[in-house]
N, C-alpha and C positions, 0 to 999 in steps of 0.2 A: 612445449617445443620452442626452440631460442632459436632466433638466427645466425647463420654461418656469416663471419665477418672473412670476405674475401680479401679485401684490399681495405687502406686508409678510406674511400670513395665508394665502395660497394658492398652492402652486405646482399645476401640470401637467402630467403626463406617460403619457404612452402613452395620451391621450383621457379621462384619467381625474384629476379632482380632488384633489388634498388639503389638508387644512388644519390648521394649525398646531394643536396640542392640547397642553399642560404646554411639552415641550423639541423633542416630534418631530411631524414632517408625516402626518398619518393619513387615509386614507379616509374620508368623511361617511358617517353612518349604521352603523349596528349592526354587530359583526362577528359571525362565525359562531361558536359553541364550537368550541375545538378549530383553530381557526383560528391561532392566536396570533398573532407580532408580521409575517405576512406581508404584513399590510395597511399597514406604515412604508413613508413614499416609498424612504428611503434602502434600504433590506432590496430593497426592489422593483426600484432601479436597477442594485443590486450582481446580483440573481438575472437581469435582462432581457440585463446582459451578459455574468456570468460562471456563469450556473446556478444550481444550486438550493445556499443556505448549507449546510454540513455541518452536521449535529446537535451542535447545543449550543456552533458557534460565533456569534461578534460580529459586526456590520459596525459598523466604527468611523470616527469623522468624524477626518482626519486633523488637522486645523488648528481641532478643536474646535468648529467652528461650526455646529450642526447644523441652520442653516437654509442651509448649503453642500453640496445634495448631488450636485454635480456628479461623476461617476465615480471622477476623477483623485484625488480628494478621502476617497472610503471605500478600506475596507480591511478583508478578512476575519481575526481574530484570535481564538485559543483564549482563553476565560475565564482563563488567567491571563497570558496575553497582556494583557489587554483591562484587568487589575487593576493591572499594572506598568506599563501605559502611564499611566493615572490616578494613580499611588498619591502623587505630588506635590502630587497636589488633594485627595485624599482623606483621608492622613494625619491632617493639621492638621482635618482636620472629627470624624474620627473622636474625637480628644484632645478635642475643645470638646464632644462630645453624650456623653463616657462618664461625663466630669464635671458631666454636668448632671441635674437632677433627674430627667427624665424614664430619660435613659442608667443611673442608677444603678437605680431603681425595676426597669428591664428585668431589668438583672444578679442584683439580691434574687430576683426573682422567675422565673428561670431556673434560678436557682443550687437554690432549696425543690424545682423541680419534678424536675431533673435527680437531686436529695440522695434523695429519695423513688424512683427510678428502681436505686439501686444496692444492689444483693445483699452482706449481710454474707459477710465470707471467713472461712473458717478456717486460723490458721498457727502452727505450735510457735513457741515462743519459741527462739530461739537462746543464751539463757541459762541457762534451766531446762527446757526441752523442756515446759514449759508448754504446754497449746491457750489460745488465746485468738480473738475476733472481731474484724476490723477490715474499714470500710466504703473505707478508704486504698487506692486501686489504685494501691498502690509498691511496688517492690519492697523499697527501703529500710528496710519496717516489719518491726523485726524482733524487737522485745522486748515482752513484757505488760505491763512496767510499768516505769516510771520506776526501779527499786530493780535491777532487772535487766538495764537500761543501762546506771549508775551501775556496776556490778560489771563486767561487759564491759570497760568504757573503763578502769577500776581493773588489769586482770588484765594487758592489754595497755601501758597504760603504769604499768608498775611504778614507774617511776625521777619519776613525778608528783607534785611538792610537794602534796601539799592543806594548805591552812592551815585550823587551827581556829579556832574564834572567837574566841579569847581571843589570839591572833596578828593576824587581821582587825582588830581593834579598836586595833591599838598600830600596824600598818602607815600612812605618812604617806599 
C-alpha cells in the first residue's frame, strides 16, 4: 500500500496525515520521547509492509526523492550501507565545510577537548633506556630526544655521508 499524495506538503496514508517538515513527511503534532523516527511516512510504509526496521538500520529513498515514498521506492540499508550509497553527494560537501570557518573552529575545538582527554605514557627510550612521557598514542615513539634519534639512525646507517658545514656551504 503507497500513500495518497494530497498536496505538494501533505501526503496520506493508513488514515493518517503527514506533512512535509526540513526533507521528510512527518506526523502533525508532538512526538512521544522515545518515540524516535517512527513517526517518517517513509519508515512507516517500509515497517506497514515489511515489519518492524532492524535496529539501527536506514530506510533509504532509492531515486533520492524523498517526497517519493512509494514502496518500490525505499529500501532497508545498514549505516554503512546508507554512507556509501551517499558518499558521492557527501564527499564534495564535507571538503567545502572542513575548510570553512565554522568546519575548522569545530576541529580546534575538538582537537583542545580530545588533547585534554589523553593520559601521559610511560616508555624507555630505545636508545638510552631512558624513561620518558609521551601523550603520542604511537607506537613509533620511540626515543627521548631528538640527540638519541640522531645516534639510532647514525649507528644503523654507518656508511651515511653527513656533511659539515663548511661542505654545506661549498655544495652547488
Amino acid at each position: 500500500m503507497d500513500p495518497t499524495v494530497l498536496s505538494d506538503t501533505c501526503q496520506e496514508f493508513d488514515g493518517i496525515k503527514y506533512y512535509i517538515s526540513r526533507k521528510y513527511y512527518k506526523t502533525w503534532g508532538r512526538r512521544k520521547r522515545g518515540d524516535g523516527p517512527r513517526d517518517l511516512l517513509h519508515v512507516k510504509v517500509w515497517e506497514h509492509a515489511n515489519g518492524s526496521v532492524p535496529e539501527g538500520f536506514h530506510i533509504h529513498h532509492k531515486n533520492r526523492d524523498t517526497s517519493d515514498n512509494r514502496l518500490v521506492n525505499l529500501e532497508c540499508l545498514s549505516p554503512a550501507e546508507h554512507i556509501e550509497e551517499h558518499r558521492p553527494e557527501l564527499v564534495p560537501l564535507a571538503t567545502v565545510w572542513h575548510r570553512s570557518d565554522e568546519g575548522r573552529k569545530w576541529h580546534r575545538e575538538h582537537a583542545l577537548k580530545v588533547a585534554k582527554t589523553i593520559q601521559p605514557v610511560n616508555k624507555p627510550c630505545a636508545e638510552c633506556g631512558a624513561s620518558f612521557q609521551t601523550k603520542a598514542n604511537r607506537s613509533n615513539v620511540r626515543f627521548c630526544q631528538q640527540n638519541c634519534k640522531q645516534r639510532a639512525f647514525n649507528r644503523r646507517n654507518p656508511s651515511y655521508k653527513r656533511l659539515g658545514l663548511s661542505e654545506r656551504r661549498q655544495s652547488p
